[in-house]
C-alpha positions as CSV (number, residue, x, y, z in Angstrom):
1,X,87.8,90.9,39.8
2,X,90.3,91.4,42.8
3,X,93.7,91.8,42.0
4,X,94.6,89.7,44.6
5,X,93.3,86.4,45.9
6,X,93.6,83.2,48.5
7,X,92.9,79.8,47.6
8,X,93.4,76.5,49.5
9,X,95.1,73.7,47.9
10,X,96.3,70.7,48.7
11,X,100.3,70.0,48.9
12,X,100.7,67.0,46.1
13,X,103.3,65.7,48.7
14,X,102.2,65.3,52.0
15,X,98.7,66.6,51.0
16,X,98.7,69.3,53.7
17,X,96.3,72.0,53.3
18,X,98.1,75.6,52.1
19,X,97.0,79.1,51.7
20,X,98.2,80.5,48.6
21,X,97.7,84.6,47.2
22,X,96.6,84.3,43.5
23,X,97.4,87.3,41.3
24,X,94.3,87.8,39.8
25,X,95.7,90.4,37.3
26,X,96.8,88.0,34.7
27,X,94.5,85.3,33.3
28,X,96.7,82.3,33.1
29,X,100.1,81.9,35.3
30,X,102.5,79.5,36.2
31,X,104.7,79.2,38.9
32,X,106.8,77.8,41.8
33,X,105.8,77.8,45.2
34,X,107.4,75.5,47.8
35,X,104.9,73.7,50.5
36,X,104.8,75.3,54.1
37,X,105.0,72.0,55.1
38,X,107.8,69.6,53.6
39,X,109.2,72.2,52.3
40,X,109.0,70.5,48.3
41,X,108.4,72.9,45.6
42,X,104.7,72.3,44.1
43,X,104.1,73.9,40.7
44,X,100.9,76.0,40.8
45,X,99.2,76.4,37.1
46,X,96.4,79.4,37.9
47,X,93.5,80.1,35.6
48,X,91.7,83.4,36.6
49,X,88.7,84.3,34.2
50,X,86.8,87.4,34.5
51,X,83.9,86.8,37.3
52,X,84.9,83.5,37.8
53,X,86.6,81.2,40.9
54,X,90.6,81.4,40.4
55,X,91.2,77.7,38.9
56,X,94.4,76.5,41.0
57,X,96.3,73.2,39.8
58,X,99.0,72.0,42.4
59,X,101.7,69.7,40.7
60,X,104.5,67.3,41.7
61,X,108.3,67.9,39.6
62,X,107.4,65.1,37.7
63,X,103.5,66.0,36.6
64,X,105.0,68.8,34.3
């Protein structure tokens, strides 16, 4: 597992593509990251399981 990883998502906004670095050194994180866009903060849920493709959730203020 790399401790550190990029995955594309998909602002929940304006639904602009970003490039995010995942932290692969914890399995399940939370967090605020505001879109390189619009500039609106997107809450990133990020499930990262041994082997596996980081899981990345992108979420409006009001999905949470």
């Amino acid at each position: 597992m790399h401790l550190l990883d990029y995955s594309l998502i998909h602002c929940p906004y304006c639904g602009e593509a970003n490039e995010i670095a995942i932290d692969g050194s914890l399995e399940e994180q939370s967090y605020i990251e505001d879109c390189a866009i619009c500039c609106r903060p997107i809450t990133l849920r990020v499930t990262c399981l041994s082997g596996e493709i980081p899981q990345v959730t992108a979420l409006r203020e009001d999905e949470c």
